[in-house]
N, C-alpha and C positions, 0 to 999 in steps of 0.2 A: 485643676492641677493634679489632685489624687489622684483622679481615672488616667491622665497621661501618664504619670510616672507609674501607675502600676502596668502598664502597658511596657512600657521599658524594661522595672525591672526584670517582669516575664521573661523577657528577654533575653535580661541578664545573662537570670537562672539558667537557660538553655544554651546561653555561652558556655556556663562555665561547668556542664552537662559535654560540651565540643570537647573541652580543651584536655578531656581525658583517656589522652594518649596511648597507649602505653609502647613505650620503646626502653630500648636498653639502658642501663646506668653509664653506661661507656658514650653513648651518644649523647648524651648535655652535654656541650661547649663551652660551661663555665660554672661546674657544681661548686667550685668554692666559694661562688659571689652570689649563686642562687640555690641556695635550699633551706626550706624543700622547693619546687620546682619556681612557685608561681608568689614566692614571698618577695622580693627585691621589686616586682611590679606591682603587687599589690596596691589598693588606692590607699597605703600607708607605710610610714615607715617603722611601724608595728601591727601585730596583729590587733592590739587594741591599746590606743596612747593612754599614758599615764595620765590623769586629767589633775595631780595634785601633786606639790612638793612637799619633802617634809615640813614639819613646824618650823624650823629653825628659819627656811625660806619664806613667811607670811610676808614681811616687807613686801616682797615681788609681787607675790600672789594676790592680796591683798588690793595694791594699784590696779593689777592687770584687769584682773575682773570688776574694775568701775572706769577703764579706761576711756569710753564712749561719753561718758556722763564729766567727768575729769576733763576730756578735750573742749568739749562745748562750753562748761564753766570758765575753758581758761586757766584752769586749777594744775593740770597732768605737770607741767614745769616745777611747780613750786614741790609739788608732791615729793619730785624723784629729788631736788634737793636735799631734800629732808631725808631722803632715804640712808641708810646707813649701808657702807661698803661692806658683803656676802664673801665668805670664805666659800670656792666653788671646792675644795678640797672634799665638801660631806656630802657632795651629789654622788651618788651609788649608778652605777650602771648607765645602759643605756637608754634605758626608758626613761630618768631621770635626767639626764643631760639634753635628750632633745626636747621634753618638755620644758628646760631651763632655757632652753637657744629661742625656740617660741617665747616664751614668755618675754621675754629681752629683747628678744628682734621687735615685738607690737610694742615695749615700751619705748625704744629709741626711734620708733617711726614716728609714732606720737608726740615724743620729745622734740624733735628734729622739725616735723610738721605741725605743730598745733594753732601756728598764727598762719599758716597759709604760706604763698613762694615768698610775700612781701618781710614775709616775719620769723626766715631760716635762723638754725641755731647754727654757728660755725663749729660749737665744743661740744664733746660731748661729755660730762662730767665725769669725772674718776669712778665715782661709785655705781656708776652704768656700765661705761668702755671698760677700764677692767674685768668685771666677770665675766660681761661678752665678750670682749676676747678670751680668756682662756676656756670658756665653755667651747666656741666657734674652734680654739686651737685642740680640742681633745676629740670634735666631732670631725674634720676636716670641711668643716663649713666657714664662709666668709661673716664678717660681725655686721650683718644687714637682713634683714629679714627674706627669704625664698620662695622658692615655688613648694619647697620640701616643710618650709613652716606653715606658711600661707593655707594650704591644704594640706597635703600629706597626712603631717601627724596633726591636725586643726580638727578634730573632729571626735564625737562620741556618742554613743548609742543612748537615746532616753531610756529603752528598754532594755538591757542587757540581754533579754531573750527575745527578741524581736529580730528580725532580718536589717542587712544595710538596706535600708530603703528613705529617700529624703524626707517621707514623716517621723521618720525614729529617729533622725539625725539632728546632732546642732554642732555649731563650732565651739572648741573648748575656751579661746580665748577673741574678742571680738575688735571691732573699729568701730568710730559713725558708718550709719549705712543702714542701718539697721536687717529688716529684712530683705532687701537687695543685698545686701555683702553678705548676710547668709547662705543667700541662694547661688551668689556668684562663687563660693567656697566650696559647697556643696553640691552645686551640679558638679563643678570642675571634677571634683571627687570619684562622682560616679561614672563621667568619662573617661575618668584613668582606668577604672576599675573594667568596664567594656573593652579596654583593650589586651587584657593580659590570657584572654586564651588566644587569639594571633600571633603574640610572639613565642609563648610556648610552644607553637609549634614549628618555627622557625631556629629553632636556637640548639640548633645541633651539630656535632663533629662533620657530618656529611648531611647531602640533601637528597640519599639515595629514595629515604622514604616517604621524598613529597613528589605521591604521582598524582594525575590530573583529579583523581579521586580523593586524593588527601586534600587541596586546593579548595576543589570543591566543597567539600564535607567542612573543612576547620578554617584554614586561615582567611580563603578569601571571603567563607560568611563572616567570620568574626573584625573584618577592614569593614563590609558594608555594614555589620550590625551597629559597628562603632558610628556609621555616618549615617543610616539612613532612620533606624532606630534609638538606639540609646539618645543621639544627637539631637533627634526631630524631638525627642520628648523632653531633652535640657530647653531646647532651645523654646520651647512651648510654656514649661515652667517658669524662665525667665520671664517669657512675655506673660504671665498671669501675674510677677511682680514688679515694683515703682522698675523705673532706668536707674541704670550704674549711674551715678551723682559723681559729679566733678571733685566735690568734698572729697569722695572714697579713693577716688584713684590718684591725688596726692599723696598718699598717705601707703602707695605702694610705690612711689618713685624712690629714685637712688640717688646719688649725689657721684653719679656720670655722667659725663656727655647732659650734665642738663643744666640750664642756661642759671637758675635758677639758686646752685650752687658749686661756680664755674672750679672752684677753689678746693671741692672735697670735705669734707669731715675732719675737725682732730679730735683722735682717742687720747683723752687726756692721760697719762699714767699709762699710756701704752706705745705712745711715739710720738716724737716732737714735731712730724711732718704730718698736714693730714692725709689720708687717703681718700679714695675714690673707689665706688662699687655700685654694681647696676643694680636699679631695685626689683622685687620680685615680676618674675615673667612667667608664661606659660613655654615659652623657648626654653625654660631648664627645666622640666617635662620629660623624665627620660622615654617616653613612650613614644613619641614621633620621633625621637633620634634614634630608638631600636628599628620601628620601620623602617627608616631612611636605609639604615645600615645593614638589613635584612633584603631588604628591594634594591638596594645599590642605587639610590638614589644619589645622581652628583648636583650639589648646589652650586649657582656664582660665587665666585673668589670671597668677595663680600660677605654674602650671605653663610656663607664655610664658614667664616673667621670671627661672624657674631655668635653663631651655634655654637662653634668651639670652644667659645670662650663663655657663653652662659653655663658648659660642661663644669667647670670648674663653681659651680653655683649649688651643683647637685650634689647628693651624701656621697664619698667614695665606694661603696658598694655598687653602686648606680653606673660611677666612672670607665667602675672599672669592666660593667656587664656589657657597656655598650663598647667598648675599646674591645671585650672580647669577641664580641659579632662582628665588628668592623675585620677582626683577624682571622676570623673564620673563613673557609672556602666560600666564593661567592657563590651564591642561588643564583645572580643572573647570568652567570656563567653558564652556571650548571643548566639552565633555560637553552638557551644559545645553544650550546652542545649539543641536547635533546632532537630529535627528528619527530619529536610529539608534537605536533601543531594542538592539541587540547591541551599540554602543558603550558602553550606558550598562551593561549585563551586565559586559561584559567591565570595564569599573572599577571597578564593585562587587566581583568578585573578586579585583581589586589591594586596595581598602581592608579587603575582611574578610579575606585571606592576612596584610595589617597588623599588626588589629588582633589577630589569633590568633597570629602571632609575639610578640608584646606578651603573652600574655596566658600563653605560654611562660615568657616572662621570668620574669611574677611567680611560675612554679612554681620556678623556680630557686633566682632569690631564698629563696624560703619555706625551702626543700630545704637550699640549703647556705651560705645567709646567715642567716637565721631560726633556726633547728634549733640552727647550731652555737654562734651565742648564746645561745641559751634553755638548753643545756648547760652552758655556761662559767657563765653565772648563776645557776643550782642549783649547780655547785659550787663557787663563789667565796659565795654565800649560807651554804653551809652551813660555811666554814670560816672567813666572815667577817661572815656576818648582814648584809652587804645586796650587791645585785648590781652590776654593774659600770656605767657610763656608755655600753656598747655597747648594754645591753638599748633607750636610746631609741629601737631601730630607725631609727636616720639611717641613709642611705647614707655613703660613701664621698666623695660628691661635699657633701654637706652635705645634701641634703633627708629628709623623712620619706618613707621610702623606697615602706613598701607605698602611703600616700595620694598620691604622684603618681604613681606606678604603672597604680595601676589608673586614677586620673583622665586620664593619657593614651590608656590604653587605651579607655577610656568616651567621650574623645571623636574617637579616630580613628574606630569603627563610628558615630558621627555624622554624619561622612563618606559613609558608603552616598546614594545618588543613588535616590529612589524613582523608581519606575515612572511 
């Protein structure tokens, strides 16, 4: 696993060696939501997450970090009973509030999940739902755990002086899963991270200065580096650890669209009706929703209205970078117009690196989300005679998973620009 990922991050490195630009201060399309250039995609939403809250927060902290061992015993419910309700008023900043929404979102996952789908909580206790909520209401994030907690800010350097690379790395706050939901945190991580010299250079007032040269040189290596490198060596990493466990990927579902908790959540002390919200997905990911919106990629009506709505999943910074791309002058416009048949070469090889990253995915998926349910349901079948609520193949985030999958996939190579 070391020699592949140092093979990647090599890589990396030479990405982000691509993604130095340089054009005018007038040409970013959206410096108020990204700077300096390349921070809003970065694989965090920090340069480097807080990993502690003050004293006064130990309660939180405290659980969070025996969470793992708390689930298994059976113990994590009785725990957060006992917890005493946190004035969120003495959280400082923002490095402090999202490690507080972290911390919260893995304790109400655990809370919610700890006996299984058979063993849901319908309440969520006061002294929980209250501070996530007004933590969730100061960051503009929903009170369920994200793609933005889940990785994003989930991560910290063993060595402070050491490179991002997934030996230096661990997550700051964890689940059961042991080292597969590491790894599964942690690749995800450095996939983000492979993506953000591509959209840098895509993300400007006009697209006078992407000629087939620029194409060539920055964004379309950086779409294949993201798929045929960085990728090849996540997904090589994974296979050198156990399969995603049916355990783990509970414990990322929502209480939408899922069979399981037809009824929602109620926030005790925060609304008398429950609510409903999808649990973390790799679809609030702002990084394929900047491609999409850089490539003009059109989805099915469907597939539009799940994306759109995991948007509202992501930090508002994020919301608001990809709402400014989507308003930007289109590039495939600007293609189209072009009498450069190398220009049009060269995006056709940004959209088919796309749509073959995509198409990655759905091996994954198959591999170690598919697989490890079709297992759990033969033996939950045969020692209970019918299988579990996981076999609907939903994702995570709410949808059926392989049918939008491939349906975006089908129509990013849409995408292609004929000759």
């Amino acid at each position: 696993m070391t020699k592949v990922f140092a093979q990647g991050c090599a890589y990396l490195t030479a990405l982000c060696a691509l993604s130095r630009i340089k054009l005018p201060a007038s040409e970013w399309t959206c410096v108020s939501h990204w700077s300096p250039a390349c921070d809003v995609l970065m694989p965090s939403l920090l340069p480097s997450p807080q990993t502690e809250l003050p004293p006064s927060y130990s309660p939180w902290m405290d659980i969070a970090h025996e969470l793992p061992k708390l689930i298994a015993s059976h113990q994590l419910r009785a725990c957060i009973h006992q917890m005493p309700q946190l004035n969120t008023q003495h959280l400082r900043g923002r490095e402090e509030l999202h490690l507080a929404h972290l911390v919260l979102s893995f304790l109400t996952m655990g809370y919610v999940w700890q006996e299984g789908e058979e063993g849901t909580m319908r309440v969520l206790p006061r002294n929980l739902a209250v501070p996530f909520w007004e933590v969730s209401q100061a960051l503009g994030l929903p009170p369920i755990l994200t793609h933005a907690d889940f990785v994003l800010a989930n991560w910290r350097r063993k060595d402070p002086s050491r490179p991002l690379e997934i030996e230096n790395l661990e997550p700051i706050i964890s689940l059961p899963g042991g080292e597969s939901l590491h790894g599964f945190i942690l690749v995800t991580l450095l996939v983000e991270k492979a993506a953000v010299p591509g959209i840098k250079v895509g993300c400007c007032k006009s697209h006078s200065h992407l000629t087939p040269q620029v194409f060539r040189a920055h964004l379309s290596p950086s779409l294949h580096a993201l798929l045929l490198l960085s990728l090849q060596a996540t997904i090589q990493a994974i296979h050198a650890l156990q399969h995603l466990d049916d355990e783990l990927l509970i414990f990322l579902s929502g209480w939408r669209d899922n069979a399981a908790m037809p009824h929602g959540l109620l926030y005790e002390g925060v609304s008398e009706q429950p609510m409903a919200f999808s649990g973390g997905s790799a679809a609030q990911s702002s990084v394929l929703h900047a491609f999409d919106e850089l490539l003009g990629i059109q989805h099915s009506q469907e597939s539009t209205a799940f994306l759109h709505r995991m948007r509202d999943y992501m930090p508002p910074p994020h919301r608001a970078f990809i709402r400014d791309i989507s308003r930007a002058p289109s590039l495939r416009q600007h293609i189209l117009s072009s009498a450069d048949l190398r220009l049009r070469e060269a995006f056709n090889h940004c959209i088919t690196a796309l749509a073959d990253f995509r198409s990655h995915h759905i091996a994954i998926v198959t591999k170690y989300i598919a697989v490890a349910k079709a297992k759990a349901g033969q033996e939950e079948a045969c020692s209970t005679g019918k299988p579990p609520a996981a076999l609907e193949a939903k994702g995570t985030g709410g949808s059926h998973i392989f049918i939008f999958l491939k349906s975006v996939r089908d129509s990013t190579r849409e995408g292609l620009i004929s000759a």
